[in-house]
N, C-alpha and C positions, 0 to 999 in steps of 0.2 A: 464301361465308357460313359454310360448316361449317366451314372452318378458321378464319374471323375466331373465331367461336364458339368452339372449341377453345381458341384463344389467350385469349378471354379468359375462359374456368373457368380456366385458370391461373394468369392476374394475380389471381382473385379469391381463388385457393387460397393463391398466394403470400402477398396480402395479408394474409389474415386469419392465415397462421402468424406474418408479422413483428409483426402486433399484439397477438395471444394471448403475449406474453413476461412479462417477471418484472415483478411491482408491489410497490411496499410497500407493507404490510398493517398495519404499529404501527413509530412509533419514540420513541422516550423517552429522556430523559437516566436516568442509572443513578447515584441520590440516596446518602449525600450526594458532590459531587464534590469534587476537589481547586479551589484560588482560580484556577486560571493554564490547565487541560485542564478541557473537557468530555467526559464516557465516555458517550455515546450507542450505546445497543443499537437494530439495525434488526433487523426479520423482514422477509423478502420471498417470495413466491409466483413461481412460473409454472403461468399459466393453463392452457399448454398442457398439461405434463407433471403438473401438481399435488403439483410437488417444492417444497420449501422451504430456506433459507436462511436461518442469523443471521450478522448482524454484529455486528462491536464497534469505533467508534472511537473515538482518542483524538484531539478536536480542539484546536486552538489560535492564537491568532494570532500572529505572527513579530515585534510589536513588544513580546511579554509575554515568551516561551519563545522556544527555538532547540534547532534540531537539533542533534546530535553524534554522533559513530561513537564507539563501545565497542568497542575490537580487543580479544579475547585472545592474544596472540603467544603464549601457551608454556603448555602442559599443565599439571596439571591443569585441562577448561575449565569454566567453572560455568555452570547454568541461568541461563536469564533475569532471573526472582525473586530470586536473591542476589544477582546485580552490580547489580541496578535498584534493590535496599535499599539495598545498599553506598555506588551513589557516590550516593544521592537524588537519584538522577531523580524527573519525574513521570511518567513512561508509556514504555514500550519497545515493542519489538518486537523477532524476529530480522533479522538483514541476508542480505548477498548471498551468490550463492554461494562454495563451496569446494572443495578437490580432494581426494583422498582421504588425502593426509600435511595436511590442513586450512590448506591455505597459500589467500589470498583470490583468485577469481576474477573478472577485472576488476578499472578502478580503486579503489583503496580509498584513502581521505585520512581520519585521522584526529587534530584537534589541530594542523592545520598538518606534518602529517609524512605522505610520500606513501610507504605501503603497499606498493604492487600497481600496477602499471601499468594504461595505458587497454586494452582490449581491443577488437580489430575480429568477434568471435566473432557469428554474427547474433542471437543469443538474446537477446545482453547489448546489448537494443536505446537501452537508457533509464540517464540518469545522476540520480540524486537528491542534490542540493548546494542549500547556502543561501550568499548574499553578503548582508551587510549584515541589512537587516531584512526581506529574501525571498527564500522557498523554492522552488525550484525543480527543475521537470523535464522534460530534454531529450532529443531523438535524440545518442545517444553520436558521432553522426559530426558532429552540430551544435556540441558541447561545446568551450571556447573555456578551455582553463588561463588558472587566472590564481593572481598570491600571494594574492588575498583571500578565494580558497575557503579555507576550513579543516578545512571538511568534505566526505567525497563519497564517493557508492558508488554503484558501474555493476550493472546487472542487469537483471531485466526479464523476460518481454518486456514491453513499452509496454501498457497497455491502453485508455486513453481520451489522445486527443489534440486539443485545441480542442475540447474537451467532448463528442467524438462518440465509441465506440467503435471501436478499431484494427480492419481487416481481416483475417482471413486465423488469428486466433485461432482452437487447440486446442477444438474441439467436445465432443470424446469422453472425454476422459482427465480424473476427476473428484478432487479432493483437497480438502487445507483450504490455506490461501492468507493469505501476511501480506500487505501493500502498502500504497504512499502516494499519498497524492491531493493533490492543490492545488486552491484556485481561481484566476480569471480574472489576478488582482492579485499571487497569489503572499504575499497577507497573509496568508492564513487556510489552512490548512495539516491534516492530517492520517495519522497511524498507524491501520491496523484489520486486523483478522482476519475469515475468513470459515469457514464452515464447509464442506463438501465442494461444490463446483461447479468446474466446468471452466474454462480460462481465460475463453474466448466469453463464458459466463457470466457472470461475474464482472466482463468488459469493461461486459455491458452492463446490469449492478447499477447499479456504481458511474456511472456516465451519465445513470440517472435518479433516484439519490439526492442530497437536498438535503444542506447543511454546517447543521444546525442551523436552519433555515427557510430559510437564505440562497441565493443561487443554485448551482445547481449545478459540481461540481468540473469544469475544463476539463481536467487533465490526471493520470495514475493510473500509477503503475508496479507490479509484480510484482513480489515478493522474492521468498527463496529459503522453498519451499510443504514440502507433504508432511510429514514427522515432523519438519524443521525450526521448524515453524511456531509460534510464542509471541504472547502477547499479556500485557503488565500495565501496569497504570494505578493506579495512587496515587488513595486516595479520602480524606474528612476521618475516617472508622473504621476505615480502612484499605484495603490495597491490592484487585485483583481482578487473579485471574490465570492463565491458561490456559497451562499448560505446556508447553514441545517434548519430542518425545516420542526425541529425540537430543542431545546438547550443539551448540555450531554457534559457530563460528571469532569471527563480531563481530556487535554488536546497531546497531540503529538506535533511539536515547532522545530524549525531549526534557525539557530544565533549565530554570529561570528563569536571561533575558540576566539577564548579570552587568551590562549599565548602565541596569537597572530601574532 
């Protein structure tokens, strides 16, 4: 009996820590927005620690706007904010990793021209590529070439997979965090930023965060975090925009399709 007992203050100790976790507190679109992205600001809480977290994303659907990689191959490299003027986009972010002469780590596909090779590295668990009118994100070992990527960059690690948070994610090690998330369908698609929380964390935001009321995102990758980290989004008064706090090799944007 004193052991059954034992065991279960445990499960009950367990339990209540996995449900004491992060909730959202407020989230609102961020007025006025652009016609094609919605910029939806979240806050979220943990209960447990009574730490907090904003987000910021840039949502969209894949039959309005489409992904595209922005390489800088050659020095000088500009912030986010001026390439995102430049080519008019609507919304950016920074992309994947790089090495320290800033050559792209993993694959990088940018415009139909293939960068940077696939990479087996375990980090670089997650491939983010759109075909047609869906966005998508995969295990990099899943990842199937083909000519009608035109876009694609490997990184990661994975954080949400069939809408559950990944296992085995960074507890400890806290920063600010770009990444992309999908839904179920692959139609509905987003860029966001986070402010400092740990991957774990961040795994399991994004897991119980809706797309705009709708259901929740089933799959989430990790870009490259820390001083790399950018956010901008085009509004109808103008842009909003969170700077990196380094320049960083290629962005991840999203444009209106051209067969609007």
């Amino acid at each position: 009996m004193r052991i059954f007992l034992r065991a279960l203050a445990l499960w009950l100790v367990s339990a209540a820590c996995a449900s004491a976790g992060w909730r959202v507190i407020s989230s609102e679109r961020v007025n006025p927005p652009n016609e094609l992205v919605e910029h939806r600001l979240t806050k979220v809480e943990n209960e447990a620690t009574s730490d907090y977290a904003t987000l910021h994303f840039a949502i969209f659907r894949s039959h309005e706007a489409e992904l595209r990689i922005v390489d800088q191959p050659t020095a000088p490299r500009r912030d986010l904010a001026e390439v995102m003027n430049e080519k008019q986009a609507l919304a950016g972010v920074n992309g994947g990793y790089f090495d320290p002469e800033d050559a792209p780590v993993g694959l990088l596909i940018s415009d139909g021209k293939r960068i940077s090779p696939l990479s087996s590295a375990r980090l670089l668990s997650g491939i983010l590529f759109m075909t047609g009118k869906r966005v998508e994100i995969v295990r990099a070992k899943r990842f199937k070439s083909s000519n009608r990527i035109k876009e694609a960059v490997q990184c990661g690690p994975l954080l949400l997979e069939h809408g559950k948070p990944v296992a085995g994610l960074n507890e400890t090690r806290s920063a600010r965090r770009t990444f992309a998330a999908v839904n179920e369908s692959g139609r509905t698609a987003a860029l966001g930023y986070c402010s400092e929380v740990s991957l774990a964390d961040l795994g399991e935001i994004l897991g119980l965060t809706k797309i705009a009321g709708e259901a929740r995102f089933a799959g989430a990758m990790n870009l490259d975090g820390g001083s790399s980290s950018a956010f901008w989004c085009r509004g109808a008064d103008g842009p909003f925009s969170i700077s990196e706090q380094k320049t960083v090799r290629d962005f991840v944007a999203i444009f209106p399709r051209a067969d609007r």
